[in-house]
N, C-alpha and C positions, 0 to 999 in steps of 0.2 A: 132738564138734564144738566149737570154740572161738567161744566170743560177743564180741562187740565189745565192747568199753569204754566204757561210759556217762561222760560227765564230770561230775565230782566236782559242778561247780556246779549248784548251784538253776534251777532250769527258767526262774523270774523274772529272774534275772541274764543267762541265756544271751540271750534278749529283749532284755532291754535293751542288754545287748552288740553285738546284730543294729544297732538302731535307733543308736546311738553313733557305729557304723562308716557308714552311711549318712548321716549326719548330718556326719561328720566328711568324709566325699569328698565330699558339696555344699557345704560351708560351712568345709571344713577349707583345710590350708595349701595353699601354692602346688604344693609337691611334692607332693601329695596330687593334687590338680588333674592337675599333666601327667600323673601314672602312668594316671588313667581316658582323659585323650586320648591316649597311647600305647596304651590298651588299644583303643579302638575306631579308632584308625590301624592296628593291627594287625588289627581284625578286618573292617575294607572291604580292604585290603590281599589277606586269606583271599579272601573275595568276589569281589574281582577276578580274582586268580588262577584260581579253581575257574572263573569263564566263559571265562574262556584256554582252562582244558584241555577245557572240552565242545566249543568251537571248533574246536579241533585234532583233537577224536576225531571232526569231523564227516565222518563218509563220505558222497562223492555214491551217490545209490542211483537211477540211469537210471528214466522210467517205462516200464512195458512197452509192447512195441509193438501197434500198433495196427493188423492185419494183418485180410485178410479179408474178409468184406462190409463190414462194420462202418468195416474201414479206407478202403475204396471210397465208402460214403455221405459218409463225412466229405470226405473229399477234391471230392469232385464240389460239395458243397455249398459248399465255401469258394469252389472255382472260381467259379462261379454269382455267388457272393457280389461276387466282386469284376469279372465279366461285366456284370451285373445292378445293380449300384450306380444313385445318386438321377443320377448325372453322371460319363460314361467317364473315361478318362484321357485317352483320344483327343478328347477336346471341341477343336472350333476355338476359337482366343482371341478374345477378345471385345473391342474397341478402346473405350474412353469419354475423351475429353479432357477439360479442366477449365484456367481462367485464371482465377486471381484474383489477377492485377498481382504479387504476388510468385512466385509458381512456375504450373508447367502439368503436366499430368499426362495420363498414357496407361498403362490398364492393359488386361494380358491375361494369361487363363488361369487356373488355380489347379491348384496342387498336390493329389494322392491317394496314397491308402493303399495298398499293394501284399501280399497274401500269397502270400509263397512256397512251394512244396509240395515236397518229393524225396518220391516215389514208393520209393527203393530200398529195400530189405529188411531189409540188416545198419545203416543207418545215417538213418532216419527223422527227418525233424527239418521244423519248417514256422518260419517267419519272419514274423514282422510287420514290412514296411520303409514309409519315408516318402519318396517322393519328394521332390527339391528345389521348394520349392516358384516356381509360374512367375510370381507377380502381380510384375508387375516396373511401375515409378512412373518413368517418364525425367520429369526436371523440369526446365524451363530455369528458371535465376536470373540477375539483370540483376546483384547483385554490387555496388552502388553504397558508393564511397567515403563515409564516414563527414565527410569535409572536403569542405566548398563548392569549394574551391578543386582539388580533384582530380575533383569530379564533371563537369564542364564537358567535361572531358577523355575521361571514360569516357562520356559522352553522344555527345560528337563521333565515337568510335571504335563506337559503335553504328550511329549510323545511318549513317556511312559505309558498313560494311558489308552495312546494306541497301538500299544505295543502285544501283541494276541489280545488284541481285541473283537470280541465275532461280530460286535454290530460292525465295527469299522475295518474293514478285514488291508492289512497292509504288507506288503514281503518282508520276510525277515532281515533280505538286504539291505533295502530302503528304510529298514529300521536304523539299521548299524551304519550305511551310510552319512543318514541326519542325526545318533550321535558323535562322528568325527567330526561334521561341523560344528555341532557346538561344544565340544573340545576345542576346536582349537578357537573359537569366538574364547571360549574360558579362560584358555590363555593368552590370547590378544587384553584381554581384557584385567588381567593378573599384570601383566607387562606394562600396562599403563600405571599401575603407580611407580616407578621409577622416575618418569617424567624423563623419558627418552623420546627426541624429537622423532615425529614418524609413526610412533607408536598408535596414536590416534584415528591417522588414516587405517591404517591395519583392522585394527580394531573395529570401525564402520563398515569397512567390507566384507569382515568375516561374520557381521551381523547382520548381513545382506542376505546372504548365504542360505544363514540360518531362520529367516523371514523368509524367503522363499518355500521353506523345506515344511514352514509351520503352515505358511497357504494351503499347500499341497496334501498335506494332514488334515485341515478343514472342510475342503471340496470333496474329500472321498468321506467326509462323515455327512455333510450336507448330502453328499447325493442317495445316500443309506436311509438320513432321514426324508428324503422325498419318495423312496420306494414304500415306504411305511409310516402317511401322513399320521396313522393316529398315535404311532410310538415315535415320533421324530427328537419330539423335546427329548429324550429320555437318550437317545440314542448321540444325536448331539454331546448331549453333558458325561456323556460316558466316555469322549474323548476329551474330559477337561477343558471344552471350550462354553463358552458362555451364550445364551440364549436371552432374544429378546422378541418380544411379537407386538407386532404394531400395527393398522390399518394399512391397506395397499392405496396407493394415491396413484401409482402411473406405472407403466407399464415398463419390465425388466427389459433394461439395455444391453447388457453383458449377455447372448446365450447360444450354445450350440445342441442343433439337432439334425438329425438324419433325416437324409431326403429319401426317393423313390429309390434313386440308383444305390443300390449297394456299393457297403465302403465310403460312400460321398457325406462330407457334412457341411450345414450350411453352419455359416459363421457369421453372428452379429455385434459389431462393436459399438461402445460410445461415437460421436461426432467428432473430429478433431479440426485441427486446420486444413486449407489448401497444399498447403506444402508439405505437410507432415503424413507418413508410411503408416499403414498400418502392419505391424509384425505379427504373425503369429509358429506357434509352437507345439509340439507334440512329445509325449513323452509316456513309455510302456511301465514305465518304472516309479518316477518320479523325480531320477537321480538324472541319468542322458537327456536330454532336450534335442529333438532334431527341428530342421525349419521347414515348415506347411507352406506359405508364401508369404508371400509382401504385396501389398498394396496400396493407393491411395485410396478407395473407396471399404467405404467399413462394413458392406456385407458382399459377403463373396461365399461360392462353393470350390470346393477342394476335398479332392477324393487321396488314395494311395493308404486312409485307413483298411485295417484288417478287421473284417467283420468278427461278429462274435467275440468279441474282446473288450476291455476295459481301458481307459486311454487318458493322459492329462491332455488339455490343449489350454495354451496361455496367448496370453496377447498383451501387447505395451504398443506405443507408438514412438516414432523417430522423428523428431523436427528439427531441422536444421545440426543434429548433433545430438539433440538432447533425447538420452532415452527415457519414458515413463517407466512410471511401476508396474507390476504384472498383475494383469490379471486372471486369474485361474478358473477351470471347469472340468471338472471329470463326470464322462458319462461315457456309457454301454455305447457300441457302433453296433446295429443292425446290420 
């Protein structure tokens, strides 16, 4: 048998030789340097390659079938499962509105989960599907021009349209009413090109007015189009406001409804601060506003409605001075 070849050098030397070479690829030349990043570019390269091929040698391998009683219990159970769920698929939808002066909302329904079974023999296979889901948000938006001087315009072209209107039915008063405010917003607003100081504030508040009055025009076409979910869109746009519909994600903050007791309605607002009131408001007309109560807590009942009748009721909040925006809801008191 032939022996290997010990080398000539001292054991010592060989050593040191090891540690030189080490020494010389961390701290040696440049050329030194790339050959060890060539070497580990080549050896992720290997790596990479070698998970390619086990990729490629991967064979599906079917699970066995699931035949039999065994196959029978299962089946039955899933059925059940989705018979038997917390809420069918067949649920009737569920109407809730909501006005808070910038949109309105009407949802219904919700989406479920569906399994599907094939029973056949040579080709078993079960499905987890999702229905489309049904929370659908119709929103009316008033859309208001960004320029004073175009809003006049899209105010005029509102309440014309709900002006004898039968989907949106509104008093003839409270017609003529909301147009003196926005006369005289028209003329707040003619006045400002003088550049007379003062004129400006004017101007802001008589289009406060006038935003109020277009809220109020909205809530009674929203609430028209929730008595008649399947012509809503239609009814909506018929008062010149714009519509949008979107998936429901959370549940309406803004809403009021009738309790057990006649005349009473329960009122729910957004959250606000510690310190800050909640106001709310009523109104037969749309024009007079009388005050419902005050609170710090944002849901409260409050009666003194007159049943059988139609009614605004708004709410803002007060904190420390500062009033919010309104927000609005008109609906039937039981």
């Amino acid at each position: 048998m032939l022996k290997s070849k010990k080398s000539s050098s001292p054991k010592k030397v060989r050593k040191n030789s090891k540690r030189t070479a080490k020494r010389r690829i961390s701290n040696g030349s440049i050329a030194n340097r790339k050959l060890v990043e060539k070497r580990k570019s080549g050896i992720r390269k290997a790596n990479y390659n070698a998970r390619n091929i086990r990729k490629a040698n991967w064979v599906y391998k079917p699970s066995p079938q699931v035949s039999g009683i065994r196959g029978a219990i299962l089946s039955a159970a899933l059925i059940l499962t989705v018979f038997f769920s917390k809420k069918g698929i067949s649920d009737s939808p569920e109407n809730v509105s909501q006005t808070d002066g910038k949109k309105s909302t009407r949802k219904a329904g919700k989406g479920k989960s569906v399994v599907l079974i094939s029973l056949s023999k040579n080709n078993p296979f079960m499905v987890l599907a999702v229905l489309p889901n049904s929370n659908q948000v119709i929103t009316a938006l008033l859309k208001i021009p960004r320029s004073y001087r175009l809003r006049g315009d899209r105010a005029r072209a509102i309440i014309n349209a709900c002006t004898s209107n039968p989907n949106i039915i509104i008093l003839s008063a409270t017609i003529t009413a909301y147009l003196a405010l926005l006369a005289a917003f028209v003329t707040a607003q003619t006045n400002m090109q003088t550049g007379t100081k003062g004129n400006r504030a004017i101007r802001d508040n008589a289009w406060k007015l006038v935003m109020n009055a277009l809220q109020s025009l909205m809530a009674v076409a929203q609430a028209a189009g929730n008595e008649s979910p399947s012509t809503a869109i239609a009814i909506i746009q018929s008062g010149s406001f714009f519509v949008k519909t979107v998936t429901a994600r959370k549940a309406n903050v803004y809403t009021i409804s009738n309790t057990t007791t006649i005349g009473t309605m329960k009122m729910v607002a957004p959250g606000a601060s510690r310190v800050a009131f909640h106001i709310w408001e009523k109104s037969v007309d749309g024009i007079t506003w009388t005050p419902v109560g005050t609170s710090h807590k944002c849901k409260m009942s409050y009666g003194g409605f007159t049943p059988v009748s139609k009614v605004w009721v708004r709410h803002s909040t007060d904190t420390n001075g500062v009033i919010s925006a309104y927000q609005y809801f008109y609906i039937t008191v039981s």
